[in-house]
C-alpha positions in Angstrom: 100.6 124.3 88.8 100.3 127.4 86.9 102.4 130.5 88.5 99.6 133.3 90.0 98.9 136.4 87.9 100.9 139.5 89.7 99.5 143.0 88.7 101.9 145.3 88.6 100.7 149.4 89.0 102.4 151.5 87.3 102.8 155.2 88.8 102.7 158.8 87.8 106.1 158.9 86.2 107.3 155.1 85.7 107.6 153.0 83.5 108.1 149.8 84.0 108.3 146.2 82.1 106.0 142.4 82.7 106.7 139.3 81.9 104.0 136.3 81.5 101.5 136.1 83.6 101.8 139.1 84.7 99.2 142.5 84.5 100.5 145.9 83.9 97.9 148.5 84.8 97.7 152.0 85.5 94.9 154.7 85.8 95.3 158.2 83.7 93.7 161.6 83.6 95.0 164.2 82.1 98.1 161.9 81.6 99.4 159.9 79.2 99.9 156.4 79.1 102.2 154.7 76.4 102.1 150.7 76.3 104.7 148.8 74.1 103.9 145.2 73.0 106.7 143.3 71.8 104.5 139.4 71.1 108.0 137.9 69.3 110.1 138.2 72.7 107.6 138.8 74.8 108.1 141.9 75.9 105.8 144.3 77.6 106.0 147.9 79.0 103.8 150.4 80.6 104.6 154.3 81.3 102.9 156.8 82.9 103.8 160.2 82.1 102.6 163.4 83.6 103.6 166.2 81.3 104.7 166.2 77.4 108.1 167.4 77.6 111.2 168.8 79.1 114.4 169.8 77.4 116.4 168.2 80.9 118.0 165.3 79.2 117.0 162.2 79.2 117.9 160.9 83.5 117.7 157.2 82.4 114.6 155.0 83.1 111.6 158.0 84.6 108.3 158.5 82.7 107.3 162.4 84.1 107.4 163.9 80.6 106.8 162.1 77.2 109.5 163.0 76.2 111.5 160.8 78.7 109.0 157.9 79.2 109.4 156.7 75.1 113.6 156.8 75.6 112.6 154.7 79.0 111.0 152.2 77.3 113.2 151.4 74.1 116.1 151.3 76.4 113.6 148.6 79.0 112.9 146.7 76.0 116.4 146.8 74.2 114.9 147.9 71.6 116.3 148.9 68.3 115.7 151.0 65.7 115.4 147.8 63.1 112.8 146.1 65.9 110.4 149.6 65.4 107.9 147.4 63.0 108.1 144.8 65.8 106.2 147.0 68.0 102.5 147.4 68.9 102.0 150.5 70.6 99.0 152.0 72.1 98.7 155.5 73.6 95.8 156.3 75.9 94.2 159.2 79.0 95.1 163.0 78.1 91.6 163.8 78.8 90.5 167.2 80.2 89.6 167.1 84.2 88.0 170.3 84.9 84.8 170.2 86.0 82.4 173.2 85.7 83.0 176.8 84.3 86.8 175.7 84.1 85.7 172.7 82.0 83.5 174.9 79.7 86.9 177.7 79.6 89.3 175.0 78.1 87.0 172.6 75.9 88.7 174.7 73.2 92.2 174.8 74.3 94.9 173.1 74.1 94.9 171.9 78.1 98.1 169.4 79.6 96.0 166.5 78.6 95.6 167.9 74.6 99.9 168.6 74.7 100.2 165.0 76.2 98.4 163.1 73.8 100.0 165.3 71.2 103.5 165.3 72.5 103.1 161.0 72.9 101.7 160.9 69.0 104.5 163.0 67.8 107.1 161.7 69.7 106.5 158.1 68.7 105.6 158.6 65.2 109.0 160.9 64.7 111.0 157.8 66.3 109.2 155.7 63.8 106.8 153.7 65.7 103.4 153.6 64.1 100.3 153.1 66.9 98.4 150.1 66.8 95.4 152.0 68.7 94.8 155.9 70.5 92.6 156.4 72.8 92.8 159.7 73.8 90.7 163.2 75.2 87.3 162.9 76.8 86.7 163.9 80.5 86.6 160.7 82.1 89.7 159.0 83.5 91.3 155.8 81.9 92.7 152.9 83.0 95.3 150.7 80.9 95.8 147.4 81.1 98.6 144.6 79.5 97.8 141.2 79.9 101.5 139.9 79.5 100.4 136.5 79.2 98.0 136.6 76.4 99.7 140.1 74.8 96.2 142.1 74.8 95.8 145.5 76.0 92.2 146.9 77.9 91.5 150.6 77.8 88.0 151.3 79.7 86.5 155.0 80.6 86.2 155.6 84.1 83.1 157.4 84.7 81.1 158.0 88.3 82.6 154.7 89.1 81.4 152.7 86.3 84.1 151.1 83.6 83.2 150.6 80.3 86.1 148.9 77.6 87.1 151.0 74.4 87.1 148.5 71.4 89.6 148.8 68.9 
């Protein structure tokens, strides 16, 4: 008898790690999610973070800022610096959630979900990671999902309801 999937949500500032058969999942806006794939141990983790940075250092395992949530997951994962190559990341959601005349005012700016995405993609690629697949911006929500028993990843758009899956 095979052992039930669990699905495990992951909230606005965790992160947090699944084992097979498990599902991570979580659902972004403006926010960013980072997902780190580790198929040779099977490793998997999921943050969710709601701002790019702080300069408070790093409080142990949180995912509010970026810039806590990648420190949260290497240290999760036991990762190493050597293991970097190892690692299939994907970074997805910093879209842009105004609606309306507020939505026309900051197509053009650099809006909480523009300094996520950029604060995730320059984070991780200063730390050495490269990222197996970005899906980021838009004005729909986005859900993530790991699939810790096969080792895929599903981004889908969120829009009026309806999902639709981003392919690589």
């Amino acid at each position: 008898m095979s052992t039930p999937k669990v699905t495990h949500h992951v909230k606005i500032g965790e992160a947090k790690l699944g084992e097979s058969p498990d599902i991570l999942t979580t659902t972004l806006g403006s926010c960013i999610g980072i997902a780190f794939l580790w198929p040779e141990k099977a490793r998997y983790g999921l943050a969710h973070s709601l701002l790019p940075e702080t300069k408070d250092p790093w409080p142990g395992v949180n995912a509010k800022f970026v810039t806590h949530a990648v420190p949260s997951l290497i240290h999760l994962m036991g990762i190493r610096t050597q293991d970097h190559s190892q690692i299939q990341v994907y970074v997805a959601g910093g879209a842009n959630m105004f609606t309306g005349e507020i939505l026309k005012r900051t197509l053009n700016t650099n809006h909480v979900g523009v300094l996520n995405a950029m604060a995730a993609v320059n984070l991780l690629t200063r730390e050495g990671f490269t990222i197996t697949q970005k899906v980021v911006g838009g004005t729909s929500a986005t859900q993530m999902n790991i699939d810790c028993q096969n080792g895929k990843v599903e981004i889908l758009h969120i829009h009026d309801g309806e999902k639709t899956r981003v392919d690589s």
